[in-house]
Backbone as ProteinMPNN parsed JSONL, in Angstrom:
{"seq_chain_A": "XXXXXXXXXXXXXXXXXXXXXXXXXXXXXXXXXXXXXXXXXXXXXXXXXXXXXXXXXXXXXXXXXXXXXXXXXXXXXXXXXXXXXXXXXX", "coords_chain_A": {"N_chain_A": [[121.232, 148.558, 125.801], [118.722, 149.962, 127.47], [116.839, 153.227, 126.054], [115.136, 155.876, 127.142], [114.634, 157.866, 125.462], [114.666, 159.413, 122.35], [115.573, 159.966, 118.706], [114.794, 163.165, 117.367], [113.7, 164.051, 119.877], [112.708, 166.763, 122.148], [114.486, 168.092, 124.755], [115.565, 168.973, 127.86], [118.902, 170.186, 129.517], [120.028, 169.022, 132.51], [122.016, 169.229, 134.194], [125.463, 170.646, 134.525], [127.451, 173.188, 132.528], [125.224, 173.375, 130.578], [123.12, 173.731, 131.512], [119.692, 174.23, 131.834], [119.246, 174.839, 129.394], [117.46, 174.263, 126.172], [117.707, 171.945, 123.861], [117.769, 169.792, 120.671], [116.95, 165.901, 120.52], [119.978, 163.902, 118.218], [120.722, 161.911, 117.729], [121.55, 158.365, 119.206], [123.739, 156.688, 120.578], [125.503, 154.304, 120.568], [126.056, 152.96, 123.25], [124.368, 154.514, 125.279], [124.432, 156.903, 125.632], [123.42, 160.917, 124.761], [123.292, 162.381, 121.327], [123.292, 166.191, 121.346], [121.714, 168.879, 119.837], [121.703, 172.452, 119.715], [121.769, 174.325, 117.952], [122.817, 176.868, 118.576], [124.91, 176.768, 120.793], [125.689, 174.514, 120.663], [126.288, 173.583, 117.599], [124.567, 172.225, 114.619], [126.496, 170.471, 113.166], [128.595, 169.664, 115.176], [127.513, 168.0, 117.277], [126.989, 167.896, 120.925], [127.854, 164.849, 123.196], [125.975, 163.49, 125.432], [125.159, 162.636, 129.205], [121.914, 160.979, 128.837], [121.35, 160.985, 131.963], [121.287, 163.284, 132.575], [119.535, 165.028, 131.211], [116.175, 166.121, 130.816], [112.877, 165.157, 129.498], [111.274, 167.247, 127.383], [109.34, 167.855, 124.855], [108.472, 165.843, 121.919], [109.464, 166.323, 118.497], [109.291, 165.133, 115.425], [109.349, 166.276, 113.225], [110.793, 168.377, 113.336], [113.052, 166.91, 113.36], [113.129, 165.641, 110.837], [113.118, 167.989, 109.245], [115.782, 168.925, 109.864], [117.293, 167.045, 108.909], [117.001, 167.84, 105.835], [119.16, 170.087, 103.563], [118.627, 173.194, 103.781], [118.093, 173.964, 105.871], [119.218, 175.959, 108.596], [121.521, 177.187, 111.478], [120.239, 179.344, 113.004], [117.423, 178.847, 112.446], [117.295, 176.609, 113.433], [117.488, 177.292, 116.33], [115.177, 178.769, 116.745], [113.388, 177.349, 116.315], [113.782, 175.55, 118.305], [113.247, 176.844, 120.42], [111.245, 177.416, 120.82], [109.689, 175.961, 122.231], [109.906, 176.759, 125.119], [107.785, 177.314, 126.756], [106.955, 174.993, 127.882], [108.364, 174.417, 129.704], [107.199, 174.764, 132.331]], "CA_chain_A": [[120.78, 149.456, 126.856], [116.921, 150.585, 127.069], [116.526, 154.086, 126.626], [113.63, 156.377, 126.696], [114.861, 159.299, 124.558], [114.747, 158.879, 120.678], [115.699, 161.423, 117.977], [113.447, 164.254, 117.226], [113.006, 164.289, 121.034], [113.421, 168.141, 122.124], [115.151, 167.823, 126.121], [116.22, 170.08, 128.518], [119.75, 169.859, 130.513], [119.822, 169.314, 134.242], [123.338, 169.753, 135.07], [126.379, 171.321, 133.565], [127.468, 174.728, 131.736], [124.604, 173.85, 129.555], [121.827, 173.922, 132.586], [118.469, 174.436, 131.872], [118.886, 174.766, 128.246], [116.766, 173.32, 125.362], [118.179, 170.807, 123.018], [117.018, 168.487, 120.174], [118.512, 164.538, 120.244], [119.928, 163.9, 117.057], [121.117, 160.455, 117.963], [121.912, 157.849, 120.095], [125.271, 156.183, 120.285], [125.957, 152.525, 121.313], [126.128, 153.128, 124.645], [123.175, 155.179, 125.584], [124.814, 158.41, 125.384], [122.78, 161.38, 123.312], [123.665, 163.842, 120.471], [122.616, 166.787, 121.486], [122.264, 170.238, 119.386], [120.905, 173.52, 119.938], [121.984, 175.339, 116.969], [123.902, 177.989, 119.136], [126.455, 176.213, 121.541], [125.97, 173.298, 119.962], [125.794, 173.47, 116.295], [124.235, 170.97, 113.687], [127.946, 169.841, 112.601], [128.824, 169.37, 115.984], [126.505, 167.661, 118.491], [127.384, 167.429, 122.328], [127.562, 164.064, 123.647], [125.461, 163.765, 126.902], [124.468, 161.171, 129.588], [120.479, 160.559, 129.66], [120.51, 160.864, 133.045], [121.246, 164.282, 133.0], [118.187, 165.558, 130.618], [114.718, 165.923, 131.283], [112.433, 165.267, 127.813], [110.515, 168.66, 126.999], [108.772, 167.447, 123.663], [108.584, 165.085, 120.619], [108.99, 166.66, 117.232], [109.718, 164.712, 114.59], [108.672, 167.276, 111.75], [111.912, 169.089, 113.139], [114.342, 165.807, 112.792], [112.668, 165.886, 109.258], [113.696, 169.234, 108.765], [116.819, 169.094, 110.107], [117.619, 166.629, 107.504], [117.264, 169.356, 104.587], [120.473, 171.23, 103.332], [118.5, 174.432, 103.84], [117.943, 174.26, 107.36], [120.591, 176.759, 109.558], [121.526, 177.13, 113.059], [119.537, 179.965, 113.74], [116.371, 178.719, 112.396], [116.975, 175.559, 114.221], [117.512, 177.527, 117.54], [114.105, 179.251, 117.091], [112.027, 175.867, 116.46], [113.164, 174.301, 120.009], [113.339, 177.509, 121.654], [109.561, 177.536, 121.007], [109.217, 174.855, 123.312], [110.085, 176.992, 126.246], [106.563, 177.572, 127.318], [106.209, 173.814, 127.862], [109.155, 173.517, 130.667], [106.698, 174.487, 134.165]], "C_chain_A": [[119.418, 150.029, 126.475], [117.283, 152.075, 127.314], [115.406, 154.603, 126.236], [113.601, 157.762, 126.14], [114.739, 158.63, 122.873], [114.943, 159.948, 120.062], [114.567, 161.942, 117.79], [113.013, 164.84, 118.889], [113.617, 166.381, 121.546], [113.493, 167.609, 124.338], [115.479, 169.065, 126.495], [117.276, 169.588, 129.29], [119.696, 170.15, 131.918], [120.894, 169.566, 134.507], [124.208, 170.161, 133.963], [126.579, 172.539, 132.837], [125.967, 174.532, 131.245], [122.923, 173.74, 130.321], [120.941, 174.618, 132.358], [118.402, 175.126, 130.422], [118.121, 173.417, 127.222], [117.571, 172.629, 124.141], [117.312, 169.449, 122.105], [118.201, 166.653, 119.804], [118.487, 164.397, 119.05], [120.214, 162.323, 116.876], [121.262, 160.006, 118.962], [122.798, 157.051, 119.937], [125.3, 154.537, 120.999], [125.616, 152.33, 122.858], [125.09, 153.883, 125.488], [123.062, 156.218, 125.485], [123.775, 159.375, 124.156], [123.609, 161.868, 123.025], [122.716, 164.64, 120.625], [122.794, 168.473, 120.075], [121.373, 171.076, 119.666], [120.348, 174.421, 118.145], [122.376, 176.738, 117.197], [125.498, 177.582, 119.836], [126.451, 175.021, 120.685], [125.519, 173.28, 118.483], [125.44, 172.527, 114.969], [125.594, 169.596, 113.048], [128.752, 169.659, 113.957], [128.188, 169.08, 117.245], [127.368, 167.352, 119.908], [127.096, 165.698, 122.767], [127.122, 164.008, 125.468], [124.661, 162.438, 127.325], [123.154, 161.307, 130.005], [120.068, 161.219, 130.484], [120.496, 162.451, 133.42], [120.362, 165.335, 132.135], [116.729, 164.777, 131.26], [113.749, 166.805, 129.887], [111.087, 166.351, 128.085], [109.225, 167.972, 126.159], [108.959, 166.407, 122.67], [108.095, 165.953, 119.555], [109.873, 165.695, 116.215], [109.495, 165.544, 113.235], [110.172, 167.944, 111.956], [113.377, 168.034, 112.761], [113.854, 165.692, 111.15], [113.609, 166.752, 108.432], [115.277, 169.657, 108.675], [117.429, 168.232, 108.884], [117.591, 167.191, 105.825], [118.192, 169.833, 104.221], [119.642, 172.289, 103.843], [118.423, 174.933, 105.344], [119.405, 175.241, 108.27], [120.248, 176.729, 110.698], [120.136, 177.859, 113.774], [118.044, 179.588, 113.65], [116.1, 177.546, 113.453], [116.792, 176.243, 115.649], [116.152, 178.112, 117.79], [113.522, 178.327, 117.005], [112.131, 175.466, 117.618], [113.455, 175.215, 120.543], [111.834, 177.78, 121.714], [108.994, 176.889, 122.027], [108.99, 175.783, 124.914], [108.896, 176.892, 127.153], [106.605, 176.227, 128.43], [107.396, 173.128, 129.215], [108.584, 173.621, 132.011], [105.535, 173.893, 133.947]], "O_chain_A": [[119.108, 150.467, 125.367], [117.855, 152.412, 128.351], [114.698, 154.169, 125.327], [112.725, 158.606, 126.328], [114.751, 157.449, 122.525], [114.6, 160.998, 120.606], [113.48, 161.394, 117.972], [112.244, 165.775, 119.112], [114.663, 166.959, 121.249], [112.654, 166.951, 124.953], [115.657, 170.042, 125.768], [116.986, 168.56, 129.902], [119.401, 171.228, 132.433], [120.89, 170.446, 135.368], [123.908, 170.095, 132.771], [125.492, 172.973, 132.456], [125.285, 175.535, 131.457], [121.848, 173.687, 129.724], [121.127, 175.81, 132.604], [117.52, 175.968, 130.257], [118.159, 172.197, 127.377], [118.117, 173.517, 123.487], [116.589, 168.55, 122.536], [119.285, 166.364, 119.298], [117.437, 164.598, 118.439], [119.881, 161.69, 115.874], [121.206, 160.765, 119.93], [122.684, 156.488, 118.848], [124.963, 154.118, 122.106], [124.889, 151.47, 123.353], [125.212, 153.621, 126.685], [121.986, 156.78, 125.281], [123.413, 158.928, 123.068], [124.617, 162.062, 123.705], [121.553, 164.381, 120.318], [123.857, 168.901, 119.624], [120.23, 170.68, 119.894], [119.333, 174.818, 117.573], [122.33, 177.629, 116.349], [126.653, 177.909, 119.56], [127.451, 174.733, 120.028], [124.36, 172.952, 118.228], [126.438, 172.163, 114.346], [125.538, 168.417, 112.699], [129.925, 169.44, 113.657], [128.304, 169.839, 118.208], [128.342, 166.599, 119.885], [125.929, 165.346, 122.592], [127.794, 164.384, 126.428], [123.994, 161.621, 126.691], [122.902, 161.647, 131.161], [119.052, 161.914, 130.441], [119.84, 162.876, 134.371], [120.52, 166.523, 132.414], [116.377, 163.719, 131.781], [113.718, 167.953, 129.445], [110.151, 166.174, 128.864], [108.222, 167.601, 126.768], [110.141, 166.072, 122.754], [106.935, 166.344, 119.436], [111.095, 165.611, 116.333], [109.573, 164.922, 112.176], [110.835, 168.105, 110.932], [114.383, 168.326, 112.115], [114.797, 165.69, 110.358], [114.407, 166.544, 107.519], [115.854, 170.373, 107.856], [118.014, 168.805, 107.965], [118.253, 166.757, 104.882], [118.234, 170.664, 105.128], [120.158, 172.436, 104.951], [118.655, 176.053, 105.799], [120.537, 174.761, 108.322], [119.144, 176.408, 111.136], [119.334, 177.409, 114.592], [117.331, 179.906, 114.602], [115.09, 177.443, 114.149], [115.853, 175.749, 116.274], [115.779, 178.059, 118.962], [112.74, 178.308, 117.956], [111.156, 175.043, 118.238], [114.138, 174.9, 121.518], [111.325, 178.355, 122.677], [107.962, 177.213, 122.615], [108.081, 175.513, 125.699], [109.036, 176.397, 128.272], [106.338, 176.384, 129.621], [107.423, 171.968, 129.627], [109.057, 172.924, 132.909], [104.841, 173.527, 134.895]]}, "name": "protein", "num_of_chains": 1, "seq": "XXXXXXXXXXXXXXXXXXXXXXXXXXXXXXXXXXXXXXXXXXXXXXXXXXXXXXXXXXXXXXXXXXXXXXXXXXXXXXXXXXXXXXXXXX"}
């Protein structure tokens, strides 16, 4: 399946409880499906699985999929790196 998300990508959700929040993909699964996390609802040890079609891609950081790979990294720091993005959703 082609998709046009890749990890590091930071997304926003279009539908669902988690509507019009920011999210970084952490993966992509066989099937096209992402891993999503915030580092609030969704926390590093538990990524949301979500379909594609229902995000719309914010940013590319790869410095934060970097980071995220670290032991030291925590939720909350992660939730302030892609809530930085916000500016960048009008």
């Amino acid at each position: 399946m082609d998709n046009l998300f890749q990890a590091g990508d930071i997304v926003q959700s279009l539908s669902g409880h988690d509507k019009n929040k920011l999210f970084l993909v952490l993966s992509i699964d066989k099937f096209g499906f992402l891993a999503i996390i915030n580092g609030r609802s969704r926390k590093i040890g538990y990524p949301k699985r979500k379909n594609p079609k229902h995000v719309k891609f914010v940013a590319k950081d790869e410095n934060l999929l970097k980071r995220l790979n670290s032991p030291t990294i925590t939720n909350a720091e992660l939730y302030k790196l892609i809530n930085a993005y916000k500016n960048n959703l009008e």
